[in-house]
C-alpha positions as CSV (number, residue, x, y, z in Angstrom):
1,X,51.9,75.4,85.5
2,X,52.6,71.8,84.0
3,X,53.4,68.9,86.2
4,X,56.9,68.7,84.3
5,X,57.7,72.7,84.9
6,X,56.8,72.1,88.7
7,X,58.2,69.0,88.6
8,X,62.0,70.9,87.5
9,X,61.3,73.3,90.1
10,X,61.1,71.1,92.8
11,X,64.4,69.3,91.1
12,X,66.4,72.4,91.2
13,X,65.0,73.8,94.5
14,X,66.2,70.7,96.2
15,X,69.6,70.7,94.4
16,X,70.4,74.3,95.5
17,X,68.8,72.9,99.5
18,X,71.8,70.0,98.9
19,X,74.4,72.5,97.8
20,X,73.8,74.7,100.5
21,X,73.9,71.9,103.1
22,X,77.1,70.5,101.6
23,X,78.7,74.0,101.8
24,X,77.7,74.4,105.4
25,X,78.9,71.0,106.4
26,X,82.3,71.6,104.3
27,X,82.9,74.9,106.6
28,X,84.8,72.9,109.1
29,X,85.6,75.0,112.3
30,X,89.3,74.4,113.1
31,X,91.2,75.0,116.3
32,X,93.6,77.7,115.0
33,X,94.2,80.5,112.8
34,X,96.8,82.3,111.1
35,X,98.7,85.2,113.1
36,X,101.2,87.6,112.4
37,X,104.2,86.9,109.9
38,X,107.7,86.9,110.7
39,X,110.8,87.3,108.0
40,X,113.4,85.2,109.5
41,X,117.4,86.1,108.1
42,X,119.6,83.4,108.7
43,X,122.9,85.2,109.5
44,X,126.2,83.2,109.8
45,X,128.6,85.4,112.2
46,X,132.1,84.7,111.1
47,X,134.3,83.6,113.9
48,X,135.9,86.2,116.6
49,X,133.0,88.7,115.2
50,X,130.4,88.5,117.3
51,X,130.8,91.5,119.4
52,X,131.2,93.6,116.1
53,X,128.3,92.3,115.0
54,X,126.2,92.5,117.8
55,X,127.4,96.1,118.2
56,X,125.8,97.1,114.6
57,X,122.9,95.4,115.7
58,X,122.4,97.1,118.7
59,X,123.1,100.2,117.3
60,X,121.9,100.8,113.3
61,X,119.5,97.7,112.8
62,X,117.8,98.3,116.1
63,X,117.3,101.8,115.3
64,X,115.9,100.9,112.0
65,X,113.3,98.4,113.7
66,X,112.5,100.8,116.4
67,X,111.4,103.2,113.6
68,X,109.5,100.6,111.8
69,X,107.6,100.0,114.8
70,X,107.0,103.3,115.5
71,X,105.7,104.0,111.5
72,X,103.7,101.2,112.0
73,X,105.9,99.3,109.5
74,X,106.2,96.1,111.7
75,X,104.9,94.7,114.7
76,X,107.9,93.7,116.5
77,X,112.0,91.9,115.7
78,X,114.2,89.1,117.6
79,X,117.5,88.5,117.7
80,X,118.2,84.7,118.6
81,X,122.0,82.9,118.8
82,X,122.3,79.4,118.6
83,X,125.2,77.3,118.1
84,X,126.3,76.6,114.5
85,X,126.0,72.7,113.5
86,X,129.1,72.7,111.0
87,X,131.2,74.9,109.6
88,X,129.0,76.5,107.2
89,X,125.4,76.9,109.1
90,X,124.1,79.8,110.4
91,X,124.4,81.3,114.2
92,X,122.1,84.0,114.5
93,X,118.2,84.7,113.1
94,X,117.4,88.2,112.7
95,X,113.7,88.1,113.2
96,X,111.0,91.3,111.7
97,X,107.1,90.3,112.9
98,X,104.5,91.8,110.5
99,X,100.8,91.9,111.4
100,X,100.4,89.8,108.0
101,X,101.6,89.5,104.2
102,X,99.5,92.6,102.7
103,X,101.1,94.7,105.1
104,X,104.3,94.2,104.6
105,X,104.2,94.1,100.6
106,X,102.0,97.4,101.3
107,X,104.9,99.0,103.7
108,X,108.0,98.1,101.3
109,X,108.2,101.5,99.8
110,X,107.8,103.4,103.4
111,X,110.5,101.0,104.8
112,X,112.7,102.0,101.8
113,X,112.2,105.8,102.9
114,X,112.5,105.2,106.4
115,X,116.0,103.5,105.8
116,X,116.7,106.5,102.9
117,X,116.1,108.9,105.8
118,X,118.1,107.1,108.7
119,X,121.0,105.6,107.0
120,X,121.2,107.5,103.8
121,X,121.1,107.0,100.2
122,X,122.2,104.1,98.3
123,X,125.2,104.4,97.8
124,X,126.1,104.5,101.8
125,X,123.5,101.7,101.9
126,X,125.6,99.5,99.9
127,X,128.6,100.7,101.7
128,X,127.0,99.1,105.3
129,X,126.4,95.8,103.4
130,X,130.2,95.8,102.5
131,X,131.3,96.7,105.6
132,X,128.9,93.8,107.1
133,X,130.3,91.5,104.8
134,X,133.5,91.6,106.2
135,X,131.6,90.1,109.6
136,X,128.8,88.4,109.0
137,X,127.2,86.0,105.7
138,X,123.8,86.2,105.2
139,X,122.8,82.3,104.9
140,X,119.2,82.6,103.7
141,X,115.8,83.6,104.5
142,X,112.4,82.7,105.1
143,X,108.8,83.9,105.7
144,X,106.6,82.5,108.4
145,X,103.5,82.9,109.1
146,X,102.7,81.9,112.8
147,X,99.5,80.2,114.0
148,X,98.0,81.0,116.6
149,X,96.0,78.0,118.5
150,X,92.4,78.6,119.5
151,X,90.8,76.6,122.5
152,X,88.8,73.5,121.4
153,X,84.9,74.0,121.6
């Protein structure tokens, strides 16, 4: 073998050593790591319609996340109140915990079923968001993904 053949292998044998060195260094250990994700509804309850509310939750929409759960669908749901900030902010989060993102895109189509098969078809589907309407505004939502804090080595 030539000096200037060995010579490249030694050139290229050493770049692939300092690649793989700057990779390893780059792996950086950090003190957390993603969890499970939560889709948060931001529900504004209109006034003297809380106990309406509340009674459809406790009674449908509990049902459905109870069967969720069950299916495996979802990991776990909230309900939080809070006090509204002005007139047009929201009052109550409606909270559905996911073991993560894949999951829940994977489990649309069961969830669709499960709410086929405990509420009914679409048309009385659309009749319960009517009804709703009539106590409740839905201000938004949101996906979360929670992190879960590790202890520091």
């Amino acid at each position: 073998m030539s000096s200037r053949i060995k010579r490249a292998v030694i050139a290229v044998a050493v770049a692939v050593g300092l690649l793989a060195g700057v990779a390893v260094w780059a792996q950086v250990k950090r003190p957390y790591r993603n969890g499970s994700v939560w889709n948060i509804a931001f529900i504004k309850v209109k006034p003297g319609m809380d106990v309406a509310y509340l009674n459809y939750l406790s009674g449908a929409w509990k049902a459905e996340q109870e069967a969720a759960k069950k299916e495996g669908l979802t990991l776990s749901y909230k309900v939080l109140v809070t006090e509204a900030h002005g007139g047009t902010d929201w009052n109550l989060l409606l909270m559905t915990e996911y073991k993560n993102l894949a999951s829940m895109e994977a489990g649309e189509e069961k969830f669709e079923a499960l709410a086929q098969k405990l509420i009914g078809d679409d048309e009385k589907q659309m009749q319960g968001y009517k009804d709703r309407l009539e106590i409740r505004e839905v201000m938004g939502s949101r996906l979360a993904r929670e992190i879960v804090l590790e202890p520091k080595m």
